[in-house]
C-alpha positions in Angstrom: 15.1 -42.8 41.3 12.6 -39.7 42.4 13.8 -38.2 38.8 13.6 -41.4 36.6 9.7 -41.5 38.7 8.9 -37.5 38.2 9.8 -38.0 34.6 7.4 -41.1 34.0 4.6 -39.0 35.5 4.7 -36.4 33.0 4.9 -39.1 30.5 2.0 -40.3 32.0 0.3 -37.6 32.3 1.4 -35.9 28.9 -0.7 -39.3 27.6 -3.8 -39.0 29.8 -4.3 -35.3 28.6 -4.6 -36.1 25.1 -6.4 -39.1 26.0 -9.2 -36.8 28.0 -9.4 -34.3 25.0 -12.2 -35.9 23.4 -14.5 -33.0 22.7 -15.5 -33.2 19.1 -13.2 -31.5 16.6 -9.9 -31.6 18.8 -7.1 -34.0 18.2 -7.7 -36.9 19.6 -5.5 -40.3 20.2 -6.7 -41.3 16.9 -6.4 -38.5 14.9 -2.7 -37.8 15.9 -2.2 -41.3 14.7 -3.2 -40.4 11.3 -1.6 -37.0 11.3 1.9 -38.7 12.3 2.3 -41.0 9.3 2.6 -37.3 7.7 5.9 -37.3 9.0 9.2 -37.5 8.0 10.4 -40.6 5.8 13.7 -41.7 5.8 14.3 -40.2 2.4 13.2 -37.2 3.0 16.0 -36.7 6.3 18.7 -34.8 3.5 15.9 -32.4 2.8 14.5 -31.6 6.3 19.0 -30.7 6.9 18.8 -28.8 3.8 15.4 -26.6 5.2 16.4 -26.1 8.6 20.4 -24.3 7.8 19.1 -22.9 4.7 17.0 -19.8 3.1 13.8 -21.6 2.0 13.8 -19.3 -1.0 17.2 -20.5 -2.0 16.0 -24.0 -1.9 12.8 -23.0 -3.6 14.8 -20.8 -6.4 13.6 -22.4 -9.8 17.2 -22.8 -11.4 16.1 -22.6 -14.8 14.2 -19.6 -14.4 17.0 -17.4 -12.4 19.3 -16.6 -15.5 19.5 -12.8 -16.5 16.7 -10.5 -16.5 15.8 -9.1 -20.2 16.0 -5.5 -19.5 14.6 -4.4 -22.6 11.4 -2.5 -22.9 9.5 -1.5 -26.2 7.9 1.7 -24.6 9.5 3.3 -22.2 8.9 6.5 -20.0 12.0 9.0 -19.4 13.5 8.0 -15.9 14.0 9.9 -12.8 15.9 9.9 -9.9 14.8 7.0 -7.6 13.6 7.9 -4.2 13.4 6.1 -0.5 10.6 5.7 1.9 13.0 3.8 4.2 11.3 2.3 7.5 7.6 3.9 6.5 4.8 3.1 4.9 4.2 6.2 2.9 4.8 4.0 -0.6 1.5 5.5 -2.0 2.7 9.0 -1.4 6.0 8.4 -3.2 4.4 6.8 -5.9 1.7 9.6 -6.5 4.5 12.5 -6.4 6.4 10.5 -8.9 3.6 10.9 -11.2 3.0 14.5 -10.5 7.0 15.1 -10.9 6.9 12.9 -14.2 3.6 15.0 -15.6 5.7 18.6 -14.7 9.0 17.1 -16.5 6.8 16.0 -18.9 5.1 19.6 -19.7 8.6 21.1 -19.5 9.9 18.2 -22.5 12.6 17.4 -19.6 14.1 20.9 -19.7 13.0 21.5 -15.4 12.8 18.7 -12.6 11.5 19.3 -9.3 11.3 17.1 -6.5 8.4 17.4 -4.2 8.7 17.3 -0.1 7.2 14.2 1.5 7.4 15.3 4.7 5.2 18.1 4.0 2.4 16.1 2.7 2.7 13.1 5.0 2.5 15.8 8.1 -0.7 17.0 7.0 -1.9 13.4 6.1 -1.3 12.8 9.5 -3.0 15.4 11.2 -6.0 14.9 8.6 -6.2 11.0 9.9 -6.5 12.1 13.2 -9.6 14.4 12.9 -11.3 11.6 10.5 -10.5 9.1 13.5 -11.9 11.4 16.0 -14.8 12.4 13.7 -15.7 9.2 12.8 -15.6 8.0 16.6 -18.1 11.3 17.4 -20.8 9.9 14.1 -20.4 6.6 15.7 -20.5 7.2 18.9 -24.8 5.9 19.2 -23.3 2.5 18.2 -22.3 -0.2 21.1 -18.5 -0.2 21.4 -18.7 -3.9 20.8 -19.9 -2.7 16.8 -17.4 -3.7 14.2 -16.9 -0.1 12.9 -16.2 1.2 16.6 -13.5 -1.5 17.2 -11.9 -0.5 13.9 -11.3 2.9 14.5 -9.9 1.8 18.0 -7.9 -0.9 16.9 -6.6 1.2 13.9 -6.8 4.7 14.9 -4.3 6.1 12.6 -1.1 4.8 10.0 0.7 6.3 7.4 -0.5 3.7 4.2 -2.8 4.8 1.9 -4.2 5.2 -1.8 -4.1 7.4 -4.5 -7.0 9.7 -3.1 -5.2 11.0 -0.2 -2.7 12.0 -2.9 -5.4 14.2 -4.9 -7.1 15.2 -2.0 -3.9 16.5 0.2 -2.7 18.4 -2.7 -5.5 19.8 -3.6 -5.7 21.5 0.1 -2.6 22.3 1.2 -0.3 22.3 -2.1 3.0 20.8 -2.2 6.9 21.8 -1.5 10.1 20.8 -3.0 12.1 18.4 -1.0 15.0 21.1 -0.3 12.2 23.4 1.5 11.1 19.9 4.0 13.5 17.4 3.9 13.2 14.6 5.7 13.8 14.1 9.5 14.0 10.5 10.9 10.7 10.0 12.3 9.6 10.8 8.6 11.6 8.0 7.6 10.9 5.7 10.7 7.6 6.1 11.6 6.5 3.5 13.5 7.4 4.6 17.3 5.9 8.2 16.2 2.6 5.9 15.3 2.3 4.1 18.4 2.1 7.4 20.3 -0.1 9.0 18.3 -2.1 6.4 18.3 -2.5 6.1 22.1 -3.5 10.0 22.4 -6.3 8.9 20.1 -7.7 6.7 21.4 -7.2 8.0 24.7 -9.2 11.4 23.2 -11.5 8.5 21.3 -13.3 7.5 24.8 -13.7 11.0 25.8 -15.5 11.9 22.6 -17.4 9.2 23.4 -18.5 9.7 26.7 -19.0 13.4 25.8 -21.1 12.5 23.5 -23.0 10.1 25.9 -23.2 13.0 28.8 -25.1 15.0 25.9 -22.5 17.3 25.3 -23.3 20.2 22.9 -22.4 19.9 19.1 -20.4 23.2 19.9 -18.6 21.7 23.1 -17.4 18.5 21.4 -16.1 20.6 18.8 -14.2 22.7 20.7 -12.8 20.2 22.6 -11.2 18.0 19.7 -10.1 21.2 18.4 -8.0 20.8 21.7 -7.5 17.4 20.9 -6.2 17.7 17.2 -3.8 20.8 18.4 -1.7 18.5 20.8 -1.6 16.1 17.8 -0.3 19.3 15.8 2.3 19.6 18.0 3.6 15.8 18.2 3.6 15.9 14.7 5.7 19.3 14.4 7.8 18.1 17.4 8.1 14.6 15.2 8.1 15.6 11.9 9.0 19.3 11.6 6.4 22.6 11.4 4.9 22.5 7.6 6.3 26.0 5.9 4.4 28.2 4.8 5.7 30.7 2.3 9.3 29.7 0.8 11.5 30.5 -1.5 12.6 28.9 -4.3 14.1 29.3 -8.2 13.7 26.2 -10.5 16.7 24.4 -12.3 17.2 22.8 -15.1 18.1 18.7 -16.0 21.3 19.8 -14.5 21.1 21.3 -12.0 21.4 24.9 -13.1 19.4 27.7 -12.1 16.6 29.1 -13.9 15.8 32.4 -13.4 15.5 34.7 -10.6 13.8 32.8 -6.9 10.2 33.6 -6.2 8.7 33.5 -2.8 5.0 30.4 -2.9 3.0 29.6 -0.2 2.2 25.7 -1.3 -0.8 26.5 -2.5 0.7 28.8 -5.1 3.8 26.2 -5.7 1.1 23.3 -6.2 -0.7 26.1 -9.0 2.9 26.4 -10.5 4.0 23.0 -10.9 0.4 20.8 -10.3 -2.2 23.2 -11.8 -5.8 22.2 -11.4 -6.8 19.9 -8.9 -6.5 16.4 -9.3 -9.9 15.1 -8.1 -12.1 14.6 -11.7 -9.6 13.9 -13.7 -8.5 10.3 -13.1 -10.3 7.0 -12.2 -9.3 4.5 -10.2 -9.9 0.4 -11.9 -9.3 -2.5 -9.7 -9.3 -6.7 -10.8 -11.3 -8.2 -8.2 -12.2 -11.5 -9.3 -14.8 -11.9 -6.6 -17.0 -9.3 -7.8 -19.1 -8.6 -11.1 -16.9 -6.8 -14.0 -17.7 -3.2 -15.4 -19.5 -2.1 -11.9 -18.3 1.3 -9.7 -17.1 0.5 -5.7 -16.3 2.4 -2.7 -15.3 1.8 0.2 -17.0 3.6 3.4 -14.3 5.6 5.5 -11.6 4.7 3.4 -10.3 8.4 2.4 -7.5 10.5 3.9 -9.4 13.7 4.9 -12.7 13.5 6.7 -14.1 16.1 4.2 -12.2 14.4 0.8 -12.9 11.4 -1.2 -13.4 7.9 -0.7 -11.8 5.2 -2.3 -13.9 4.6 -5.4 -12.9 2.0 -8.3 -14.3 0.5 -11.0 -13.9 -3.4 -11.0 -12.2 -4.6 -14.8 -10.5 -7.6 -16.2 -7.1 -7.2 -16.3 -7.2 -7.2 -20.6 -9.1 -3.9 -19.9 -6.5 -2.7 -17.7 -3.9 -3.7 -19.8 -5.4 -2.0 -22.7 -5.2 1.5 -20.5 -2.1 1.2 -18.9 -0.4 0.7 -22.3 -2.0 4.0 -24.0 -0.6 5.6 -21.0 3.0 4.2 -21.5 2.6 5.1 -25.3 2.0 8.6 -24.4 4.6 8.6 -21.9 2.6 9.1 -19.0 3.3 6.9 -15.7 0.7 5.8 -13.5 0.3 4.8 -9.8 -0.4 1.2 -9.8 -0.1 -1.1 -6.5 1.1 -5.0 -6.1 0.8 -7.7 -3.6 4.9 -7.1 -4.0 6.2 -9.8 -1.8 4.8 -12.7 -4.1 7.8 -14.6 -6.1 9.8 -11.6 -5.6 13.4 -12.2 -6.4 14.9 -9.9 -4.0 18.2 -9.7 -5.9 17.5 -10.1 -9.3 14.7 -6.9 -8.7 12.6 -9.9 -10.9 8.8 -11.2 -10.5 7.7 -14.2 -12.0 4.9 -17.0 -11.1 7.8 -19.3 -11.7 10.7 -17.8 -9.6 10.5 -20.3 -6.5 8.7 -23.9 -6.0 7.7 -24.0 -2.8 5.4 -26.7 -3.5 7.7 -29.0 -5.1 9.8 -28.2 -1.8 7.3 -29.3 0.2 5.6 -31.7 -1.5 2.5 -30.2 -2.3 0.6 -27.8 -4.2 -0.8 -24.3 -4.0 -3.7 -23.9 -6.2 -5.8 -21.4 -5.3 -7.0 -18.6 -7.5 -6.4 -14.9 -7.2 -10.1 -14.7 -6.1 -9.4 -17.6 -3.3 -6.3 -15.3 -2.5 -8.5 -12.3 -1.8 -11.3 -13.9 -0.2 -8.9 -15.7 2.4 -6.9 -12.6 3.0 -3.6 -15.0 1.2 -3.0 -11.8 -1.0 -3.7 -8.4 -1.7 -2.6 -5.0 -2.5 0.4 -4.4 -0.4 2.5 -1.8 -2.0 2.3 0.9 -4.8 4.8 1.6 -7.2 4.7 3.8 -10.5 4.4 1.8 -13.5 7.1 3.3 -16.4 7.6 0.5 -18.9 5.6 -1.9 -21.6 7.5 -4.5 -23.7 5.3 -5.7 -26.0 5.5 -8.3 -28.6 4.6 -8.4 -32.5 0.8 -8.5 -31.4 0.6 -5.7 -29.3 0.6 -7.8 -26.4 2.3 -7.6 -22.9 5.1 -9.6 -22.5 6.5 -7.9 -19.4 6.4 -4.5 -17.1 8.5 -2.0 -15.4 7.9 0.2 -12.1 9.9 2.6 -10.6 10.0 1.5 -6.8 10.7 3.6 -3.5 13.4 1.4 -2.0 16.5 3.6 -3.0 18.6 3.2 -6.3 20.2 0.2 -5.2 17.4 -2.0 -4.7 17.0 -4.4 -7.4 16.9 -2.9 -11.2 19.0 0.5 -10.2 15.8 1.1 -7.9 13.2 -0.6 -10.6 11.6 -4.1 -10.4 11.1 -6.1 -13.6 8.0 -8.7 -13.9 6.2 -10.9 -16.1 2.9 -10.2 -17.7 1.8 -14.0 -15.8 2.9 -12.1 -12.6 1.0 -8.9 -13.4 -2.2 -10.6 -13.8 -2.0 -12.4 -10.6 -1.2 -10.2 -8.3 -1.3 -6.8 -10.1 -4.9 -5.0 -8.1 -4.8 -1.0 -8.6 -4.2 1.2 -11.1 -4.8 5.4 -11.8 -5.1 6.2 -15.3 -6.1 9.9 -16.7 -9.6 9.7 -18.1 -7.9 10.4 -21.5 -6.7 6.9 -21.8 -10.0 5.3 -20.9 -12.6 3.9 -23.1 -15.9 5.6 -23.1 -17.5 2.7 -21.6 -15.5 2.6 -19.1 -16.3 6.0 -18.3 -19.7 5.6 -18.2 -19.2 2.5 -15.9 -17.2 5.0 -13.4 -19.9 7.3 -13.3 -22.8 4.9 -12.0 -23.9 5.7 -8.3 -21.2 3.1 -6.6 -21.9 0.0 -4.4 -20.7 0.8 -0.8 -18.1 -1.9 0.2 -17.0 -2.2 4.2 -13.2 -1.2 4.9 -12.7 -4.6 6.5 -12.4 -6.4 3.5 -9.9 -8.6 3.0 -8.7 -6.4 -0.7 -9.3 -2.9 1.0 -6.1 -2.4 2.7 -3.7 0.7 2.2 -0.4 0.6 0.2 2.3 0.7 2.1 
């Protein structure tokens, strides 16, 4: 009796709650009403049994578009080994020492390989992100903490994505290594636990800064002190991630594996002169397709660099016909390129395949999806989420792209023996960065790189890192 009463109280009371929420722009009595006849009909009862013990992606699988993938390309890049980035979001490193690698084979006509450290790079890429936090923090420091730019270096003090420029600009100061000189340790391949505690010593030393810049600290003082601050980050990082070398030794070898030559002791600097050469900065552009924005105009985006004293992010905004038109006079002259995806759009995990037509989610559903790549962007639905090095071209009698190939850094047995396949459609909608060598681009386009850029704020929804 007490339990059949308790239970028509909360009934009760269940009702006179949504009944009292009548502040305009809630759900109201009326409103649910409307919303209900939404629900489920009686045809529709096999379905909702199908969704709820089922992948929705097998249920969303376009069966006419999941037979075998055409694996052949008309230009084609020689291939290398595939590497692994594992549980870290270091993707844009990978995919910028696959290009250098590529260029060295490249110069050699395939007769040396070298693979470069990542742990070597991604240590100092660390270290660099925590004195550009910190920095950034002290320029700021005038500014309310409430102020947009404050709460973002708080909020995101440091991570391990990034672009291209870190790439150029990490190289450029403290060389490279080959992988046998600073393999990987686990924290390298797993980074996020490593993040989290990095990222509570800085903002820990963030507040300080702050206040030491408040109490009218000298410039010389504040210095000093995140001096301090940036050595216990050193040692994490070493503790973490292993102490960079300095001077190794090393002899190259050939395609297979022989040696060539007597070793010879590098610090990086020299290895990066041996295998690298000049800097990287000045001899690339990054283009971008951001349909929100005018065409043929420069962008960069404030803070969005790797080193507090390197580069931003800069890009010039094309359509993607002009970026198509690059990217295959690379391929042509067998020259791979650092491009980045929104990767997890239509991807069919096991087939390594991306097409606009591999699942149906709206015909699952019983709706529709039809926003455009600039609605994507604008309401943070897509973006670049991932780089990979673009290797392959197939082009048809015209000259025109029929589909693309990229060298990915999930191991060798992800999807295409480490490669993912996808359609020119696929390309265009969700394809956003590429680096191409100034040789390959038009002079107009040039010119267009060199105007004095518009400054863009990091928060926007496009300006995230690859990962």
């Amino acid at each position: 009796m007490k339990r059949n009463m308790f239970i028509a109280c909360g009934l009760l009371s269940c009702a006179l709650t949504l009944q009292a929420q009548t502040r305009d722009g809630g759900i109201d009595v009326q409103m649910m009403q409307q919303i209900r006849k939404a629900g489920l009909t009686p045809s529709d009862r096999a379905l909702s049994n199908a969704i709820a013990t089922n992948s929705i992606d097998d249920l969303a699988r376009n069966f006419r578009n999941a037979g075998p993938v055409d694996t052949y390309f008309s230009v084609e890049t020689p291939k290398q080994n595939i590497q692994d980035q594992k549980s870290s979001g270091r993707c844009w490193l990978f995919t910028g020492l696959n290009v250098l690698r590529s260029k060295f084979a490249r110069q050699h006509k395939d007769s040396l390989k070298i693979e470069f450290s990542h742990v070597y790079l991604s240590f100092y890429d660390q270290l660099e992100k925590a004195n550009l936090m910190l920095q950034a923090v002290i320029d700021n420091a005038g500014k309310p903490f409430e102020d947009p730019r404050v709460q973002g270096f708080f909020k995101n003090p440091i991570s391990d994505g990034g672009t291209f420029c870190g790439v150029s600009d990490l190289t450029a100061k403290y060389g490279v290594v080959p992988m046998e000189v600073m393999p990987e340790t686990y924290s390298a391949e797993n980074t996020s636990r490593m993040a989290k505690i990095v990222s509570s010593k800085l903002r820990e030393y963030g507040l300080e800064l702050r206040k030491m810049v408040a109490d009218k600290k000298s410039k010389a003082a504040i210095k000093a002190r995140k001096t301090e601050m940036l050595a216990n980050i050193y040692h994490i990082l070493s503790l973490s991630l292993g102490e960079p070398v300095k001077t190794f030794t090393y002899a190259f070898k050939d395609k297979n594996g022989k040696q060539i030559g007597k070793p010879k002791t590098y610090t990086p600097q020299q290895f990066y002169q041996e295998t690298v050469g000049s800097p990287l900065n000045g001899t690339f552009i990054m283009v971008m397709n951001d349909p929100r924005r005018p065409y043929y105009k420069t962008y960069e985006i404030e803070y969005d660099r790797h080193t507090y004293d390197g580069h931003n992010w800069k890009y010039v905004n094309l359509p993607m016909e002009d970026i198509a038109k690059m990217a295959i006079a690379s391929l042509k002259d067998s020259t791979k390129m650092y491009t980045s995806y929104d990767v997890g759009k239509q991807l069919d995990r096991k087939r390594g395949y991306l097409d606009v037509d591999n699942y149906d989610y709206g015909m699952l559903y019983g709706t529709s999806f039809p926003m455009t790549k600039a609605d994507r962007i604008a309401t943070f639905d897509s973006g670049s989420t991932h780089a990979m090095t673009l290797t392959a071209v197939d082009l048809d009698e015209n000259g025109q792209p029929k589909k693309w190939k990229v060298e990915n850094s999930w191991g060798p047995n992800y999807g295409q023996n480490g490669y993912l396949i996808m359609t020119n459609p696929w390309f265009n909608e969700y394809m956003f960065r590429l680096v191409v060598d100034n040789k390959y681009v038009p002079e107009n386009i040039m010119k267009v790189s060199q105007q004095k850029p518009i400054m863009v704020v990091p928060e926007d929804p496009l300006f995230q890192e690859d990962k």
